[in-house]
N, C-alpha and C positions, 0 to 999 in steps of 0.2 A: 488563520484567516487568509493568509498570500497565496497557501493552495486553492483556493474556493475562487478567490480570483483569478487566478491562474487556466482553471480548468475551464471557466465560464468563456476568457479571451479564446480557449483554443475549440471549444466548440462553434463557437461562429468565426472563427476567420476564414472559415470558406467563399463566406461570403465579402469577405473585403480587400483589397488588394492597398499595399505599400507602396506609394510611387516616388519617386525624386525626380525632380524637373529640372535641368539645369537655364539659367539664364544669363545674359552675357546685360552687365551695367552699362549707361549708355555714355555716362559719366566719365569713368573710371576705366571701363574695358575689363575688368576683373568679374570672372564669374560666379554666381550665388546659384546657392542650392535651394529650391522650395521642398519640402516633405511633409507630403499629408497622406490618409488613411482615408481613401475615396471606396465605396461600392463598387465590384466586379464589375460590371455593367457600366460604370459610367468614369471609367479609366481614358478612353478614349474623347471624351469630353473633354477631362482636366488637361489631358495633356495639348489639344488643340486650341487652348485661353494663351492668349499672350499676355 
């Protein structure tokens, strides 16, 4: 069953891209990592949200 999943994630990850966004605590000063799984296309979106 983990192969069939497996196979199904790597046919469409063409279509999505992996991002990590770093951001700086306003608190603390200590930086946090966001990591989400956005659509090719709208990379450039996620990354310009504060």
């Amino acid at each position: 069953m983990a192969k069939k999943v497996v196979a199904s994630l790597q046919s469409s990850s063409k279509d999505f891209a992996q991002v990590i966004k770093m951001t700086k605590s306003p608190k603390t000063g200590a930086y946090t990592f966001k990591e989400s799984i956005v659509p090719s296309d709208k990379v450039k979106e996620f990354l310009a949200k504060k």
